[in-house]
N, C-alpha and C positions, 0 to 999 in steps of 0.2 A: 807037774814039771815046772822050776823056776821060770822066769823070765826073766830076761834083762833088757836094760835099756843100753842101744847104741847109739850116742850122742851124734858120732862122725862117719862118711864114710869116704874120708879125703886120701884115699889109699887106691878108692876105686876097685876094679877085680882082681884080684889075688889068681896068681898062676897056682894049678895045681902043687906045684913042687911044696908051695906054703899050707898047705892046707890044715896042715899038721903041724905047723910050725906055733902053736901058741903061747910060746914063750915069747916070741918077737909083736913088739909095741905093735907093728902094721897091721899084725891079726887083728888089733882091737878097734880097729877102724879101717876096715875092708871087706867087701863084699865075694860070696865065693861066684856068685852071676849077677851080672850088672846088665842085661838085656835089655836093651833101648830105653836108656836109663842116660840121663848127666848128673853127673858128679860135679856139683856147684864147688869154688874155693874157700866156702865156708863150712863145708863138708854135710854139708844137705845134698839128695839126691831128687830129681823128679822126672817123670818119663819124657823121653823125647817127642817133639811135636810132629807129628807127620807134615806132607804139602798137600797142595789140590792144585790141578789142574787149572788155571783162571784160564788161559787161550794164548794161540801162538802167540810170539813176539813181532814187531813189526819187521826184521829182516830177521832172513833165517839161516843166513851163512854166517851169521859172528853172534856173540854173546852180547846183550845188553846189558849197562848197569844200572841196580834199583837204590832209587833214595826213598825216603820216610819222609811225608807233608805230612803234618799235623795243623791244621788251623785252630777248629777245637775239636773238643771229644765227640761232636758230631761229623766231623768231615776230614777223616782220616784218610788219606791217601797214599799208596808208591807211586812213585815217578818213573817210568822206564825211558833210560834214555839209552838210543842206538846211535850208529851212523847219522846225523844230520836232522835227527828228529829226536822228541819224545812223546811220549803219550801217559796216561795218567790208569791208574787202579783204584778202583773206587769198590767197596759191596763184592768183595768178588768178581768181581767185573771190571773191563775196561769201560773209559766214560766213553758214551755215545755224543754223536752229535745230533741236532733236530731230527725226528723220523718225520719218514714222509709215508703216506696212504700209500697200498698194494692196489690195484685196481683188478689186473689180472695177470695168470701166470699159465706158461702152457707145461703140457706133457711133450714134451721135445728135447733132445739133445743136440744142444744145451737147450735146459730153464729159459725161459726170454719171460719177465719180471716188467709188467706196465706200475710207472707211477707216475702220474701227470707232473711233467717239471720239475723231477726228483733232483738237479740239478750235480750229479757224480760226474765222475772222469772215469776213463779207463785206470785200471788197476787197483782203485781205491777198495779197501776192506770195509766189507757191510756186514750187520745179524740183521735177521728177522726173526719175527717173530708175533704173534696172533693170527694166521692162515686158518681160516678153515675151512675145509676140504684138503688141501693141499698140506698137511701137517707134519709131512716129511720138512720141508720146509724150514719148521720153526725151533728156534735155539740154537739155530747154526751160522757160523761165518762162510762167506764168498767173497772173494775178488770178481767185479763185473769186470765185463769186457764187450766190445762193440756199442757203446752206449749211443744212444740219440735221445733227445729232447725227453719222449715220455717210456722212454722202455731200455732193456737192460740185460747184458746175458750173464748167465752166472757160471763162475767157475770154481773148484776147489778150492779150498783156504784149510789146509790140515798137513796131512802129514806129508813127507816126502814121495813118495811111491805114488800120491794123488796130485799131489797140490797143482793148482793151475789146470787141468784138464777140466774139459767142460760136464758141470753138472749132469747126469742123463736122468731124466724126468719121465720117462716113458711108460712107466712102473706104478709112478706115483698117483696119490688119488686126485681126483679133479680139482681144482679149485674151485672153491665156492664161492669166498666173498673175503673181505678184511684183511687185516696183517699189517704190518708197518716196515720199514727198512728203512734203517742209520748206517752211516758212516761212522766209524770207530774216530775218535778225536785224535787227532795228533797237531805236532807244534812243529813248527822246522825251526833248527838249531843249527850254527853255525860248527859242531864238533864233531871233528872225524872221529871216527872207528878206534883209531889208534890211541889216542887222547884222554877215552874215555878212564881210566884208572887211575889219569892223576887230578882229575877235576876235586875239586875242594867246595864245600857248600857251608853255610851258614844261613840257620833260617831266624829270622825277626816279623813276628805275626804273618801275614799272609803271603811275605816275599821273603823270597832266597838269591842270598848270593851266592854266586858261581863263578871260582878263581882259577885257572888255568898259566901256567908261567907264558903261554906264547897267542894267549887271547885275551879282549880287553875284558876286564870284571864284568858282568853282567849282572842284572837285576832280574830273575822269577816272579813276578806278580801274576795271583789269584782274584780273581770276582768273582767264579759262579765255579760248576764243577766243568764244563766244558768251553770257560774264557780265559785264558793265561796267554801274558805277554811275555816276550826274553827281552829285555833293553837294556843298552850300552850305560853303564854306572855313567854319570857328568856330577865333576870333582868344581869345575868353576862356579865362584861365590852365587847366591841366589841374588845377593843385594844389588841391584843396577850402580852404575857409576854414578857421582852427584853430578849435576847440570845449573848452570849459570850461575856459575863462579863467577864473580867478578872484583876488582883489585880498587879501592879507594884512598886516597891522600886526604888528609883531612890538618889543619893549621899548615903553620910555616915552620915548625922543627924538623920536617924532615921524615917523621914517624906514621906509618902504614897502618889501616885497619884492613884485614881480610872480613869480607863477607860470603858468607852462604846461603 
């Protein structure tokens, strides 16, 4: 059987009605199934990329929007920014902030979570992970709730039908020893909800600008993967004023020397 070669297939899927139509130029660069496939405008095709799941968003009643950090080709980041915050995508993963030692954790609904001086807030999103004994535990996100000094209760961080309800642990195997628990990083941002589609960014090494028509320019600066600042751009000169000026008369013509 011949082969041929098809150079193009910038025609994309051909409807049935064409199928037979090979007298028409588009036969010659058209596919009869194009199944999860893109048709580039240089008329190459290559399959479509699937998603994965990284983990909720930080609010879950509005859509956030995602930018591209690139620092370098080691520390590729999204930037998810919502309501008044963002937070950052690192490895599949959201970046953490410092974990703190699990000490103990009960069988009780809710979960109640010792970490000597874990220093969280109510509401704030946590993973853990290394428990053992208790191994239900680990790879999963919680919102705590009732926090004090060394302990912590956990609550759902998933899907709608759960989220927020108290973990019930009753089930689950003992705890034995280890584990760790972060705080997911986030940044508060001065941009509402609404806003969020017309923000404008421009990145120059490790910082980004961020332009908005009804806020002032701000600066994105990176140090580390869970350190970033947002600060107000300042447009006034760096150079200081000069100081002691002073005005000298020198002969009798009448004629001035400035000094600096």
């Amino acid at each position: 059987m011949p082969s041929f070669i098809i150079p193009s297939f910038a025609k994309g899927e051909l409807a049935p009605a064409l199928h037979g139509r090979v007298d028409l130029a588009a036969y010659q660069v058209g596919l009869r199934t194009a199944r999860n496939l893109i048709v580039h405008p240089s008329g190459g095709a290559s399959n479509r990329p699937g998603t994965v799941f990284i983990g909720p968003c930080g609010v879950h009643t509005a859509a956030p929007r995602l930018f591209d950090f690139q620092f370098r080709t080691s520390d590729q980041y999204v930037l998810e920014f919502g309501a008044l915050y963002m937070r950052v995508i690192r490895n599949d993963g959201h970046v953490l902030n410092a974990a703190v030692t699990i000490t103990a954790a009960t069988q009780a609904s809710p979960v109640v979570v010792t970490a000597t001086s874990h220093g969280f807030s109510n509401g704030d999103e946590v993973f853990i992970t290394g428990v053992v004994g208790m191994t239900q535990l680990n790879g999963n996100r919680y919102r705590v709730a009732n926090v004090a000094a060394n302990t912590m209760e956990l609550t759902h961080q998933g899907y709608q039908n759960t989220r927020d309800a108290n973990l019930d642990g009753t089930d689950f195997t003992a705890y034995a020893s280890a584990g760790t628990v972060a705080t997911v990083f986030q940044l508060t941002t001065p941009y509402l909800q609404a806003d969020l589609a017309n923000l404008k960014i421009v990145q120059s090494g490790d910082v980004m600008t961020i332009t908005h028509r009804t806020y002032a320019p701000r600066d994105l600066a990176r140090t580390d993967h869970n350190a970033w600042t947002l600060t107000v751009n300042t447009y006034a000169p760096g150079q200081a004023d000069p100081t002691g000026v002073s005005v000298a008369q020198q002969g009798t013509s009448g004629s001035t020397i400035h000094r600096y």
